[in-house]
N, C-alpha and C positions, 0 to 999 in steps of 0.2 A: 366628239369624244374619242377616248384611245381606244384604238381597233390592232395596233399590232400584239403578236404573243408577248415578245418582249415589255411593251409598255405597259399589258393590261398584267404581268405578273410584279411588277415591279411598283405596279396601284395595288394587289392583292395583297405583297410581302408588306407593306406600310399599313394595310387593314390590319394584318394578321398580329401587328405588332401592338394597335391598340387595344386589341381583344384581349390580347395575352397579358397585358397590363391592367383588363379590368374584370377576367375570368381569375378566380384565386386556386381555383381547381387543376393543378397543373396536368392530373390524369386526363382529367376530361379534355381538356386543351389537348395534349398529344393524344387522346385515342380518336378522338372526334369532328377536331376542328383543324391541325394543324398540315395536315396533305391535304385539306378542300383548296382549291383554286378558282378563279373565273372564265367561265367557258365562253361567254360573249353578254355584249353589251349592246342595246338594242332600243332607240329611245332613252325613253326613263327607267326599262326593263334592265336589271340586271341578274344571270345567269349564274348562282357558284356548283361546280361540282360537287361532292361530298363522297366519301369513302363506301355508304351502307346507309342503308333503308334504316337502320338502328341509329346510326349517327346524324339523319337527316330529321328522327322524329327525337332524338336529344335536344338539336339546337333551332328547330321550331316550338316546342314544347318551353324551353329553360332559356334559351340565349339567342330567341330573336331579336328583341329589342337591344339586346350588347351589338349585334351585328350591324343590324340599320344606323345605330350610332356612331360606329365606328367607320360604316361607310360613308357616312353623311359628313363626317368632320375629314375623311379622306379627303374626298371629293366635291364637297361643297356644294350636293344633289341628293333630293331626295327620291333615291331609286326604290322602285320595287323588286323586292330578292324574291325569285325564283331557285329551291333546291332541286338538284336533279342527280341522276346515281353516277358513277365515272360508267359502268355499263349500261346504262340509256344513250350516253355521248356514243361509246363504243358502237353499240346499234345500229347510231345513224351514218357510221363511217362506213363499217364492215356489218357483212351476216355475221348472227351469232355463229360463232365456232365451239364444239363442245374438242378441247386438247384431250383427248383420251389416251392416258399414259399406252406407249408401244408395247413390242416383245412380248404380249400375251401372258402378265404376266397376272396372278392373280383376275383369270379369266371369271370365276364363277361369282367375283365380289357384289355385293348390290348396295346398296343403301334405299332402304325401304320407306316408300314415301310415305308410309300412314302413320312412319312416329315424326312427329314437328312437334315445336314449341307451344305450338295453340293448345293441342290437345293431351298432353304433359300438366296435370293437375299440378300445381304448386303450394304446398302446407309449410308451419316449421319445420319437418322431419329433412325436404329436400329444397330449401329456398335458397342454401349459399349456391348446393352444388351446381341447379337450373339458371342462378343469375350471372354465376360465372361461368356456364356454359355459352351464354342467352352472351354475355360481354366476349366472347376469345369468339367467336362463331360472327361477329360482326365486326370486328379486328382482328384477324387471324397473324397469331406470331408475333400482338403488338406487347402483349401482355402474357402473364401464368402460363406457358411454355414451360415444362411439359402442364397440363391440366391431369390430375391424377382425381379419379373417383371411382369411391369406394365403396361396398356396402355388404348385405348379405342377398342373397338369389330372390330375384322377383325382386327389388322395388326399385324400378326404373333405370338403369346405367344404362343398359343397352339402347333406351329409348331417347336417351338425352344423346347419346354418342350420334345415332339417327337425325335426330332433330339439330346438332351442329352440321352435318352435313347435308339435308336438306336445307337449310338456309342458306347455305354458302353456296349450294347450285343454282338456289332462288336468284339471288343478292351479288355475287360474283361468278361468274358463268366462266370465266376465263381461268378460275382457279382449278388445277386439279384435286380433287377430293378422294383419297382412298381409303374405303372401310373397310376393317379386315379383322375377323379370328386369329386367336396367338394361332389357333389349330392350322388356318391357312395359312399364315408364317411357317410354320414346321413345317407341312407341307410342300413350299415353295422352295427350301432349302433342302427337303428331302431329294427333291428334285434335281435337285443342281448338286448332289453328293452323287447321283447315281447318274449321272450326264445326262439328265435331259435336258439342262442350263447350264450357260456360258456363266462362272462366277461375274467375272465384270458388269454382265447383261443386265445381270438383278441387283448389282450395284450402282450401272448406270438410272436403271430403274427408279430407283428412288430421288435421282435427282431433278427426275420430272415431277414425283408428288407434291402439292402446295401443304396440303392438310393429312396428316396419317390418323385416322382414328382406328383403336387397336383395342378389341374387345378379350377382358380374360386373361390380362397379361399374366396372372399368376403360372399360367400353362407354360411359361416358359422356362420355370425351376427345372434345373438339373439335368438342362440340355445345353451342352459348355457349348459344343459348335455354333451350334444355334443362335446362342447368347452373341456369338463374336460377329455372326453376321448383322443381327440383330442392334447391337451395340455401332455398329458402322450406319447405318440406317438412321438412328435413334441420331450420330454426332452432325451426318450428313445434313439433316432436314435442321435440326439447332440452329448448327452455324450459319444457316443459308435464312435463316429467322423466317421459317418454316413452321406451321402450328404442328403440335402433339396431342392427344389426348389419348388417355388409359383407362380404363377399368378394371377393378379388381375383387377379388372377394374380400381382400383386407389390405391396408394400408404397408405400403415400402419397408418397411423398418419389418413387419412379419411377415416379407416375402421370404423364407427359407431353399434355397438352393439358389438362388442367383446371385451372380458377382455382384461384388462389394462397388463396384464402379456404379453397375446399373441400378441399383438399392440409391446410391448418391446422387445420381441423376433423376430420377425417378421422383423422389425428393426435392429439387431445387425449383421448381414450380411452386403450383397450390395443391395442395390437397384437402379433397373435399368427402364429408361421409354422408351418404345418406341413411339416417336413421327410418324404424317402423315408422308408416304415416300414423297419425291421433285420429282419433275419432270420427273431428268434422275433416279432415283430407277424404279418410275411407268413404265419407259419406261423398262426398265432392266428386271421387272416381270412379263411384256407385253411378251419381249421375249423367257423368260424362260415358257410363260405357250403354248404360238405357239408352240416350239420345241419339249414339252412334249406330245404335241397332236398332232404329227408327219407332223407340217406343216413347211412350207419353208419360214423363215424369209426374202427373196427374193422376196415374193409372197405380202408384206405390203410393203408400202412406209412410209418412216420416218417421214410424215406429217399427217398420217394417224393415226401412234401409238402415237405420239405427242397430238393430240386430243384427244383419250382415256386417256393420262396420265393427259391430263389438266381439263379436266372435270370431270371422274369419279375416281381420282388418292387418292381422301383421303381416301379409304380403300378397301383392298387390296380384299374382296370377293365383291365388287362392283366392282373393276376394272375389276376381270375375268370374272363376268355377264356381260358388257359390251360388252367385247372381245367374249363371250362367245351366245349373241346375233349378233353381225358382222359376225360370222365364219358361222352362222346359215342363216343369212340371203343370205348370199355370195352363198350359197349350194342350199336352197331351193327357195328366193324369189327369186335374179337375181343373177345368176349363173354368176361367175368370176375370173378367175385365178389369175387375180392382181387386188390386196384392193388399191385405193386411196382414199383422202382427201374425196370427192365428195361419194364416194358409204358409207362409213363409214358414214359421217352424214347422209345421208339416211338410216341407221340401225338402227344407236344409236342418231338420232338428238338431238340439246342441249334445241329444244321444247319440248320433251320426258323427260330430265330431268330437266323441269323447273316446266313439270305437273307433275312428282314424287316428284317435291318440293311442291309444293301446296298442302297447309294443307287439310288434308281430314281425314276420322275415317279410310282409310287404311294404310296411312301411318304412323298416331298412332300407328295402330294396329301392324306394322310392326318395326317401330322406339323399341318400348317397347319390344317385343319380339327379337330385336336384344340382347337390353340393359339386358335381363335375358338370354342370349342364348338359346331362344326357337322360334320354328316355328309359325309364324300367325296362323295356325290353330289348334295348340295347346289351344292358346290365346280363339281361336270362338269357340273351340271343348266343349268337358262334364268332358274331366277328371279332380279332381277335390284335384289333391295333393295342400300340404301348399305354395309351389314356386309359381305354374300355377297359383290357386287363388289368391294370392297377386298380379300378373302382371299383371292378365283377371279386377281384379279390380280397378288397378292404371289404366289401358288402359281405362275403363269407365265413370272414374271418367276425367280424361284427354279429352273424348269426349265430356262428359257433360259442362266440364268447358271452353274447349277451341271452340270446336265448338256451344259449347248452343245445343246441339242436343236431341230433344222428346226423353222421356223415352221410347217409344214404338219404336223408328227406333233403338235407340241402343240396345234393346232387341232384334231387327230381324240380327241387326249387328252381335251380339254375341250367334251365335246357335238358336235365336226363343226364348230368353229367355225372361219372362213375365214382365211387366211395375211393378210390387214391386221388385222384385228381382234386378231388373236394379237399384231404386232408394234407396235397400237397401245397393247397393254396395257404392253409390255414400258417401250415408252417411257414412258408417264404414271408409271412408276415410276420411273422411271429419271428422271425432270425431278423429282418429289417425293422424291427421295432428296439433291436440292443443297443442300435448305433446311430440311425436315422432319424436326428432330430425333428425334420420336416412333418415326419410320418406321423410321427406321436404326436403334432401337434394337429395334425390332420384328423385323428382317431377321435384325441380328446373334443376336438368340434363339434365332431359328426355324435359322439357321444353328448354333448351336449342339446345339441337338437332334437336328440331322440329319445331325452326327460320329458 
């Protein structure tokens, strides 16, 4: 049989051709089938590469029998196909190598292994945005470049951006993967304005990234510099068909302070929203986070998670505080091996959450620090970067305005801070709300929220 590369690619290109001729799925053909090759032939054994663990359980699943056929009329042998990953092949050549982008740059980055695809519930609310995560994450760069998804705080973006990067460290080991905060963006650029980086350095930088995942892109309105580094970055990883992915708190088109280019760009992918999860999702996440924390879905009654999902179900780190105060109360206040209906609202009553509805300066305080993804006492604290104080001062100005509260409570509210300083905040808002269309759009959200 043929044993050189040349001869066994030129039996491969002839398969490939009758595949393509009876797969009608042209996507599926270029995402999946059409860079597999034959790695060796061996007997009646035959070996194809294939691109991803995704793309090998495609065409065993849907298009093995296309392939055996196509190889059998090739070669006039009925071989058995073995799939194998191109980094299995890789393995047996070289040690895995992990390319860890140089120059230090974006040192503190992680991708955190405990959000994956497995444990990412899937409902209607987020099924586009997880499948075409779950497709670019096992083709990177082949397809929906940039990937844009959207949503409001808490229900999963972050953990989907995780989970494309842990599988690509899985699945392709040779790719580099950068996850990164718009915040560590600014950061990294702040850096290289004040010389602790060579400009080129952080430009050559990025032409080692295989995958950029960029969480919070919204953080980068109305920082022009930033934008143009940024925007170099964003053309770089494109054209070199490079994967992207974004998160946001809303969709391209109401990004307000960002160039009209990157709005455009930002755009020319897919864009994907995830909506509140429904009921049985909430319930589904309910289960998946019991299991995780070694408890016995036997041990709740179905009228019990039922209630969680209906009343704290529209976001997804509220549902687990929830559940996460039940499990707590169950252990230390009245001890009980089985949660029903009855012990659950005695943990989490819907009086509890009717007083977390009611308007107060803490749930301001906490509403607005969701909406920047920062901690309440970040908000009351001293630090005093450009983000914190824009929130610490919309959340003031939102005190003053909606509760009428004395200058002097709202200074004790926010660290002890003095009666000018409270009323200077209020005003700088109040002068950037004549002309700042972003702002206002920001205000009337948070006002929204806090119906």
């Amino acid at each position: 049989m043929t044993t050189t590369i040349s001869e066994l690619k030129t039996l491969w290109d002839r398969v490939l051709v009758k595949l393509q001729d009876t797969i009608n799925d042209q996507m599926i053909f270029d995402s999946f089938i059409a860079d597999s090759s034959i790695y060796k032939i061996e007997g009646n054994q035959m070996t194809i590469v294939v691109s991803s663990d995704f793309a090998r359980s495609i065409i065993e699943k849907n298009y093995k029998p296309d392939l055996l056929q196509a190889v059998e009329e090739v070669t006039e042998t009925n071989f058995l196909i073995d799939l194998i990953l191109k980094q299995e092949v890789a393995d047996q050549v070289v040690p895995q190598v992990h390319n860890k982008p140089k120059n230090n740059f974006f040192e503190n980055s992680e991708i955190n292994p405990k959000y994956t695809f497995e444990n990412f519930v899937v409902g209607p609310s987020n099924r586009e945005a997880q499948q075409a995560a779950l497709m670019i994450a096992s083709n990177p760069g082949k397809f929906y470049n940039p990937l844009f998804i959207y949503s409001n705080s808490g229900l999963g973006k972050t953990h989907l951006l995780h989970a494309i990067g842990n599988y690509i460290k899985n699945n392709n080991h040779r790719l580099n993967v950068l996850y990164i905060t718009t915040d560590n963006f600014v950061d990294e650029y702040i850096k290289f304005v004040k010389g602790d980086r060579e400009s080129d350095g952080l430009k050559d930088f990025f032409r080692t990234v295989d995958v950029l995942l960029v969480d919070d892109i919204q953080f980068l309105a109305k920082k022009d510099k930033t934008q143009e580094m940024f925007f170099y970055a964003f053309q770089t990883l494109i054209n070199s068909n490079k994967q992207i992915v974004l998160t946001s708190d809303r969709q391209p088109s109401d990004l307000n302070g960002l160039e009209e280019r990157l709005v455009t760009r930002f755009s020319s992918g897919l864009i994907s929203k995830i909506m509140q999860p429904d009921t049985p999702t909430s319930i589904a996440i309910l289960k998946k986070k019991i299991t995780a924390n070694g408890l016995e879905i036997s041990r709740f009654d179905d009228d019990a998670l039922e209630f969680l999902a209906q009343n704290f179900g529209n976001n997804v780190r509220e549902l687990e505080g929830a559940l996460n105060r039940l499990v707590f109360y169950t252990i230390n206040i009245k001890q009980s091996n089985h949660i029903d209906l009855r012990l659950t609202q005695e943990s989490v009553p819907t009086s509890h959450k009717s007083k977390e509805n009611k308007l107060s300066e803490s749930k301001i305080i906490s509403v607005v620090a969701d909406y920047y993804n920062l901690t309440p006492s970040q908000l009351t604290g001293k630090i005093r970067t450009s983000e914190i104080s824009l929130a610490r001062h919309i959340a003031i100005y939102l005190c003053r305005e909606l509760l009428d509260m004395p200058f002097t409570k709202i200074g004790q509210t926010f660290g002890g801070k003095d009666h000018s300083t409270i009323m200077s905040a209020v005003k700088k808002v109040e002068k950037e709300l004549k002309t700042n269309e972003q702002l206002k759009a920001v205000i009337k959200e948070l006002k929204n929220r806090l119906k």
